[in-house]
Each structure stands twice: as structure tokens, then as C-alpha cells.
C-alpha positions as CSV (number, residue, x, y, z in Angstrom):
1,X,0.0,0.0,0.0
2,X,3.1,2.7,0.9
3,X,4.4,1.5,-2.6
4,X,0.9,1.9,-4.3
5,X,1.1,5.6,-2.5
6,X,4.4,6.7,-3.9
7,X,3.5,5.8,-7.1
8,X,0.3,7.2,-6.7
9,X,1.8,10.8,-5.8
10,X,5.0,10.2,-8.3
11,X,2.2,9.9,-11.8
12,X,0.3,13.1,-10.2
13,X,3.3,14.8,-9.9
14,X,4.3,14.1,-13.4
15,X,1.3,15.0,-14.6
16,X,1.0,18.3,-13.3
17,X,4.7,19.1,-14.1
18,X,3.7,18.4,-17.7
19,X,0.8,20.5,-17.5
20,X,2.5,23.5,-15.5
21,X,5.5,23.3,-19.0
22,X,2.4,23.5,-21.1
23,X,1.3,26.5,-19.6
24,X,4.9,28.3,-19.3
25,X,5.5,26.7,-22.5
26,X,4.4,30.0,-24.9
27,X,6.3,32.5,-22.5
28,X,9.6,30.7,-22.2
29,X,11.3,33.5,-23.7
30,X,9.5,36.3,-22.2
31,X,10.8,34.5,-18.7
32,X,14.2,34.3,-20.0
33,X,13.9,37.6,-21.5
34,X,12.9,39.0,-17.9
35,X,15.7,37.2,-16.2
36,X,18.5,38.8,-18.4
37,X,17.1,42.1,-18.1
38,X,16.6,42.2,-14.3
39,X,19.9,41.1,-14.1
40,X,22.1,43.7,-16.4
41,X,19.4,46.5,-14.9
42,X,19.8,45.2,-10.8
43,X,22.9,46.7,-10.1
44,X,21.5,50.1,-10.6
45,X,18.3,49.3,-8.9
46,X,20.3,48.3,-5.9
47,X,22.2,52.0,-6.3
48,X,18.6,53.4,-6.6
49,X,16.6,50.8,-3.7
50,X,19.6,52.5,-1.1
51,X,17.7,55.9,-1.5
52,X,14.0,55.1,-1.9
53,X,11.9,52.3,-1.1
54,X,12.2,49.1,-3.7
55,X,8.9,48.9,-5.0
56,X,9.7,52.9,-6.2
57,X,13.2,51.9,-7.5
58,X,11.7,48.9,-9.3
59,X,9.1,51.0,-11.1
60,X,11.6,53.9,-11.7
61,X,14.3,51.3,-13.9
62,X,11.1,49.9,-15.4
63,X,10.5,52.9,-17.1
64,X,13.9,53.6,-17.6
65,X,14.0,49.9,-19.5
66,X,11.5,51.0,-21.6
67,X,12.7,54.1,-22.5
68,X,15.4,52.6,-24.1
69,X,14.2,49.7,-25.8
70,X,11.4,51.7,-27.3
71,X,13.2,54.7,-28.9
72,X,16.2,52.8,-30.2
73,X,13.3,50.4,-31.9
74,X,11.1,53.7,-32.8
75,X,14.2,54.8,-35.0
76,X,15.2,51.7,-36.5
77,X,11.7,51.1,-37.4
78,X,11.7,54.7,-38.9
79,X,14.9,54.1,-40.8
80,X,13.4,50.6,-42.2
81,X,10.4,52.3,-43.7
82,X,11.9,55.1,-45.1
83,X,14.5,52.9,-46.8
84,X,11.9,50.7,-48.2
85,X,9.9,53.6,-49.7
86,X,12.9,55.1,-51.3
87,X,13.6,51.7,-52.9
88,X,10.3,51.4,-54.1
89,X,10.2,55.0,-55.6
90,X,13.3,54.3,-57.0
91,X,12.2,51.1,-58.8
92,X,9.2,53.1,-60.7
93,X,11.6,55.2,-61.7
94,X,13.5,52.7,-63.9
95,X,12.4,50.7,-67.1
96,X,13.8,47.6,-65.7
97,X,13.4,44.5,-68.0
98,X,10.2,42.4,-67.8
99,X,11.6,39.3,-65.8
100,X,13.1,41.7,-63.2
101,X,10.4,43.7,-62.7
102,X,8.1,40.3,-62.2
103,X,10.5,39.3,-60.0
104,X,10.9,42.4,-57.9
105,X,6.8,42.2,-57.7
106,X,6.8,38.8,-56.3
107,X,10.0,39.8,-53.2
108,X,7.7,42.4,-52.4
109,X,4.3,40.8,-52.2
110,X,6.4,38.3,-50.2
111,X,7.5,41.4,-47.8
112,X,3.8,42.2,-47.9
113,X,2.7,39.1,-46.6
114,X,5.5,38.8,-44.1
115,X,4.5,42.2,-42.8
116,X,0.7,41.5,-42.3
117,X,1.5,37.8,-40.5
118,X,3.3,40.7,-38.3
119,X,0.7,42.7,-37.7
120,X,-1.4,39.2,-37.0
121,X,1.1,38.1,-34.6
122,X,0.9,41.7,-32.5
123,X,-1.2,41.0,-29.7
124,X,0.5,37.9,-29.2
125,X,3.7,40.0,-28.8
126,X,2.3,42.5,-26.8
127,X,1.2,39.7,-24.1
128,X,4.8,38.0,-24.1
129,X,5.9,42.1,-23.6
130,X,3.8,42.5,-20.3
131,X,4.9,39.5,-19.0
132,X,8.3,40.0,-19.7
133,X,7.6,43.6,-18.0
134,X,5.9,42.3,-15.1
135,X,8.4,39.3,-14.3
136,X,11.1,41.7,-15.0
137,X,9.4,44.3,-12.3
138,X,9.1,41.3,-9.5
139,X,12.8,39.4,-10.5
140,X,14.1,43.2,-9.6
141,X,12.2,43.6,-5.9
142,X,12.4,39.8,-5.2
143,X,15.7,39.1,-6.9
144,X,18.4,37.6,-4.3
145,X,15.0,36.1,-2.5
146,X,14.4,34.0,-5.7
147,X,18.1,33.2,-6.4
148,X,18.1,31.7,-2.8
149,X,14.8,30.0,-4.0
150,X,16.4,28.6,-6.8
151,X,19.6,27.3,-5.0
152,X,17.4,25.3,-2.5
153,X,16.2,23.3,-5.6
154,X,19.2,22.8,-7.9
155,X,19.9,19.3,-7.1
156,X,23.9,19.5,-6.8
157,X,25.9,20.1,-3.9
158,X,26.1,24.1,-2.4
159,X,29.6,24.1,-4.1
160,X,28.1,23.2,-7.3
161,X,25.4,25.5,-7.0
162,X,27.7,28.4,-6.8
163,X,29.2,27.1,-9.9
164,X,26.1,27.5,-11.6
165,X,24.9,30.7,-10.3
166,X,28.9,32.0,-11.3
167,X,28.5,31.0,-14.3
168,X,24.9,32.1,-15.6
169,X,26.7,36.3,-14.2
170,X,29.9,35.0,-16.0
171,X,28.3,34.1,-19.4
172,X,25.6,36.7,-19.4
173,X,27.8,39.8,-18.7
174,X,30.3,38.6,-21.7
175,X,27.3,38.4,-24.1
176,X,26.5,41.8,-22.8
177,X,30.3,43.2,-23.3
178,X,30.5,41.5,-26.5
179,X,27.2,42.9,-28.0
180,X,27.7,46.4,-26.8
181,X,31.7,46.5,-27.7
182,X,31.1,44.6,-31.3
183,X,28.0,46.9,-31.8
184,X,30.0,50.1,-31.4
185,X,32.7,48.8,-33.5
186,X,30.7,47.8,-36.3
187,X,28.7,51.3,-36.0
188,X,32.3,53.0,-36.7
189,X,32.7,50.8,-39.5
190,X,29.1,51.7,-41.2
191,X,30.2,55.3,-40.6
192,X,33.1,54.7,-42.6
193,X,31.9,52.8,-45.2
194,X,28.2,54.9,-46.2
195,X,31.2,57.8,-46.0
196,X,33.6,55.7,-48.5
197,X,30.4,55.1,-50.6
198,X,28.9,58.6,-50.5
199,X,25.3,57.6,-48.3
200,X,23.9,60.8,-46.6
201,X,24.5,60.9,-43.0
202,X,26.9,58.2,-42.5
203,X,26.9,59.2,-38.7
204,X,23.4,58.7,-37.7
205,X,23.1,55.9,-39.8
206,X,26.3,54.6,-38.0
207,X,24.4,55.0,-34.7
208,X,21.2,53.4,-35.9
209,X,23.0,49.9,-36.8
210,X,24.9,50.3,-33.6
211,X,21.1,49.9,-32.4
212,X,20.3,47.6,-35.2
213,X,23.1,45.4,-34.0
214,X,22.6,45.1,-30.1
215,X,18.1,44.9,-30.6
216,X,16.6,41.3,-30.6
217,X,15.5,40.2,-33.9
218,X,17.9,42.8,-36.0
219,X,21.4,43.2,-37.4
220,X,23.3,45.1,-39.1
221,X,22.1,43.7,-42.9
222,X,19.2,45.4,-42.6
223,X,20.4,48.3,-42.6
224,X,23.6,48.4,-45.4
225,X,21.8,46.3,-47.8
226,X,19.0,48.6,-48.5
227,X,21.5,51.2,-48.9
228,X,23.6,48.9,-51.1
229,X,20.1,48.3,-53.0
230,X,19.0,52.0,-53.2
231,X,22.5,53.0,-54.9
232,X,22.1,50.3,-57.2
233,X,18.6,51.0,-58.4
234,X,20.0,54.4,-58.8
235,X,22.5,53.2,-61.2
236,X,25.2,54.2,-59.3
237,X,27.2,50.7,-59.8
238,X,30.3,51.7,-58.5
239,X,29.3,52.4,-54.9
240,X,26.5,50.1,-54.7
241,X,28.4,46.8,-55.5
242,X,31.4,48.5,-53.5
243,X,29.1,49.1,-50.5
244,X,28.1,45.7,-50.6
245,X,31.3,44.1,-50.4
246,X,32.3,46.5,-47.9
247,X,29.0,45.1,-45.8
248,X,29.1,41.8,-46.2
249,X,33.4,41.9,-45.3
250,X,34.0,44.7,-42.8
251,X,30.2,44.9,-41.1
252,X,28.7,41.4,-40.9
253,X,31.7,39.8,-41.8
254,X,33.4,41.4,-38.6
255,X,30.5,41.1,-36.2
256,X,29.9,37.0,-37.1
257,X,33.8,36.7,-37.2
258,X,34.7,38.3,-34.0
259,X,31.3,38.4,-32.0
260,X,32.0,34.9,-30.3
261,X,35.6,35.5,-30.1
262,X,35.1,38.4,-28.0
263,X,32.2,36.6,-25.6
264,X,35.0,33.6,-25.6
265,X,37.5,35.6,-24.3
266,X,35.3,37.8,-22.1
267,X,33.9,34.8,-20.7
268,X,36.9,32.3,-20.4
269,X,34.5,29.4,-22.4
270,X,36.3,27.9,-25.5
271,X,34.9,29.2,-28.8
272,X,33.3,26.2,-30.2
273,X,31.0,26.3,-26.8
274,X,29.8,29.9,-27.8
275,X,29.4,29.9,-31.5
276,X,27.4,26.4,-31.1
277,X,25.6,28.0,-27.9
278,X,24.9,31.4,-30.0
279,X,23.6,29.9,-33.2
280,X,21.9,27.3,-31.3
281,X,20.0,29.1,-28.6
282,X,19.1,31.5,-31.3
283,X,17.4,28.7,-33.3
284,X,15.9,27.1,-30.2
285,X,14.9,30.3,-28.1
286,X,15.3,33.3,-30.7
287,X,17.7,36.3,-29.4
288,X,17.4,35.6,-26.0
289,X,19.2,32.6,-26.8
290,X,22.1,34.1,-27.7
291,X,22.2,34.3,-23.7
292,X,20.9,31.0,-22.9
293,X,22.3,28.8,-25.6
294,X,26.5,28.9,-24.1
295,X,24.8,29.2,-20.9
296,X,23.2,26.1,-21.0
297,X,25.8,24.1,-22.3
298,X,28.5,25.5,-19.8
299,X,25.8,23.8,-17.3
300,X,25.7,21.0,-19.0
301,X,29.3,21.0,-18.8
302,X,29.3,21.9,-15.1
303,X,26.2,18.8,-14.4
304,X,29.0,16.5,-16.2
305,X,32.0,17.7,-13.9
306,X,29.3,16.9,-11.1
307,X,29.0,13.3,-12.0
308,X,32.4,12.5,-12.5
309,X,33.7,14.6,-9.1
310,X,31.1,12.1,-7.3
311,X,32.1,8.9,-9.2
């Protein structure tokens, strides 16, 4: 009967485990996304939360958080329509031969498409944005109660525990170096280059893929190949195709070259752990996996080290 009992509470268990990652399930990254954030924002929340009282400080770097994920986005939106138009007008401008032109019609009733599944999929991403918000908000007020929280149930030994904990602060704060250092450097470079290859304001557009390159979902492509597009539509050949090159070489050629170097180094993890971690948490989890993807296989690492220190 004690037998009959266990198993009795072990299959409930299971179930509602299963049940409770179903739910969770469609806001994994929005947790994920809360967690990073409340951990690059908490050390000036704890500057703040020594002045005024926490629930204050919380809501103060909440707006702040906003603030600067919405502008930066605002722009880059901005600068994506804007190029797009300018292509457009620049198409109807030129008797371009028939298969062309067909073709050109089809790639943008594809973008058309593309854009109104986006528009479809809004309120679906403004839900996973108030709950990455509202996590975000709590992780901040409650954060070193639900670290604590978490320690209690890692299943290692408190050494091991540490490890972990070390390492998710280690790993995360090199993705952060690495995004921020690699997006100014290749914002300098798309200065130099829209200069090299006469685009107006080379400068702001220099600090728009700076933007470009740190935001989830964006890069720096989207911002040099229109360019690289408009000057050839405008039959100006030579710095078209030489802007191109110049993109694909010196500005994404630099950030996919030197991006996981730079986290490597930063971070002290080999670089085959980050570039499989980067490219495979962002295929698993989307940006936030850039994070999560060498984070989880440095615990997987440290799980392994576990095993074998016990054995």
C-alpha cells in the first residue's frame, strides 16, 4: 500500500509538471527575456533601492527599461520604412526588363505578406511584452530572494550550486560586453563605409545599426543592404556593389567573425561552446538565446564535472 502511494503521488506529480510546462510553455522567452534584463538592470536598482523604497526603484528602472528599448526600436523602425519607400520610388523610376520587374513584384508581395502575419502576430507579442515587463518588475524587488529560491532546488551540492549561479553572471555579462563592444565597433565601420560610398548621414546611420546590432530580432544587414540596393537602383554601380562588399566583409563579416571570439575571451568558455551556444540558442529560443544557448551548455558541462567529481 506505501508503494501503491508513492507511485500514486510520483504519476500526479508528473502530470501536473507536464501541465505546469504546457502552460509556461508559450512565454519561455519572455521568462528568459525578464531574467537577463533584471539582471544587467539590478545593479543600478540596488544604487537606486539604497535611496527610496524598492517597490519605487523597481518602477523607476522599469520605465527607464522601456525608455530605451522603445526609442532605439522607434528609429530603426523609422529608418526601415523610409528605406523601403525610397527603394520602391526608386524602382518606378527605372524601365527595368520584364523578368526583373516580375521578380521584384513577387519579393515584395512576399514582404507584404511577411509584414501582415506581423501585424497578425501583435497581440500575441504584446502579451509576451507584459509579461516579460511584469516578471522583470518582481525578479528586480524579489531578486536575491528567488536566487536563494532557486539554489534550495538545484539538485547539486552548495559548491556546485555556486558554480552554476557564477557562471549564468559570467556568461551573461560577456554576451552583454560582446554585444555592446562589437555593436560600437561595427557602427564606426558603417560610418566609414556609407562615408567611403557617399550615403547621406553616414553618422546617424552609423548609430542606428549600432542599435540595429545590439536589438533582438535585428542586425546590421538590414540596414547596409537597403542602402547597397537603393545606390544600385540608382545606377550608381560603382558604390553600390562597393558598399556591398564592404558590408558583407567589414560589417557582418566582422560582427559574425569576431562576435564569439570576444564573448570567448570575455567569458573564459572555448569558442566552439559559444558559436554552437549562440547559433543554437538562437534557433531554439530566438535572441534571447544568444544568452541562454553557451549558458546552458557551460551547465551542462558543469552537471557533467558533477558526475564525475562524485564517481
Amino acid at each position: 500500500m506505501k508503494n501503491l502511494n508513492k507511485y500514486l503521488f510520483f504519476g500526479i506529480f508528473l502530470i501536473i509538471l507536464i501541465l505546469a510546462f504546457l502552460i509556461i510553455k508559450p512565454f519561455i522567452t519572455a521568462i528568459l527575456t525578464s531574467i537577463v534584463l533584471a539582471y544587467l538592470f539590478y545593479p543600478f536598482y540596488n544604487v537606486l533601492n539604497k535611496k527610496i523604497h524598492k517597490t519605487l526603484a523597481a518602477v523607476i528602472i522599469l520605465l527607464i527599461a522601456i525608455l530605451l528599448f522603445v526609442i532605439p526600436i522607434f528609429f530603426v523602425i523609422n529608418s526601415l520604412l523610409n528605406e523601403s519607400i525610397m527603394i520602391y520610388n526608386s524602382i518606378k523610376q527605372i524601365n527595368l526588363d520584364p523578368l526583373l520587374s516580375s521578380t521584384l513584384n513577387k519579393v515584395f508581395n512576399y514582404i507584404t505578406l511577411q509584414a501582415q502575419e506581423l501585424i497578425k502576430s501583435i497581440p500575441k507579442f504584446l502579451v509576451n511584452i507584459f509579461i516579460t515587463l511584469f516578471l522583470f518588475y518582481y525578479f528586480l524587488k524579489e531578486g536575491n530572494h528567488i536566487i536563494e529560491a532557486v539554489k534550495k532546488i538545484i539538485p547539486l551540492e552548495k559548491k556546485h550550486k555556486e558554480i552554476v549561479v557564477n557562471e549564468f553572471k559570467r556568461v551573461t555579462s560577456a554576451v552583454v560586453y560582446g554585444l555592446i563592444l562589437i555593436g560600437l565597433i561595427v557602427g564606426i565601420l558603417t560610418s566609414i563605409g556609407f562615408y567611403l560610398f557617399n550615403v547621406s548621414n553616414p553618422i546617424l546611420w552609423g548609430l542606428i545599426v549600432i542599435i540595429a546590432s545590439i536589438l533582438p530580432g535585428l542586425g546590421t544587414s538590414v540596414i547596409w543592404i537597403p542602402a547597397s540596393l537603393i545606390k544600385l537602383f540608382q545606377q550608381d554601380y560603382f558604390n553600390g556593389i562597393g558598399l556591398f562588399l564592404y558590408g558583407l566583409i567589414f560589417i557582418s563579416g566582422f560582427e559574425v567573425v569576431f562576435k564569439p571570439k570576444l564573448i570567448s575571451y570575455k567569458s573564459d568558455i572555448h569558442p566552439t561552446l559559444i558559436v554552437l551556444g549562440v547559433f543554437g540558442g538562437l534557433a531554439l529560443l530566438g535572441f534571447i538565446g544568444v544568452f541562454f544557448g553557451p549558458l546552458i551548455l557551460v551547465i551542462f558541462i558543469t552537471f557533467l564535472k558533477h558526475l564525475f567529481d562524485k564517481e
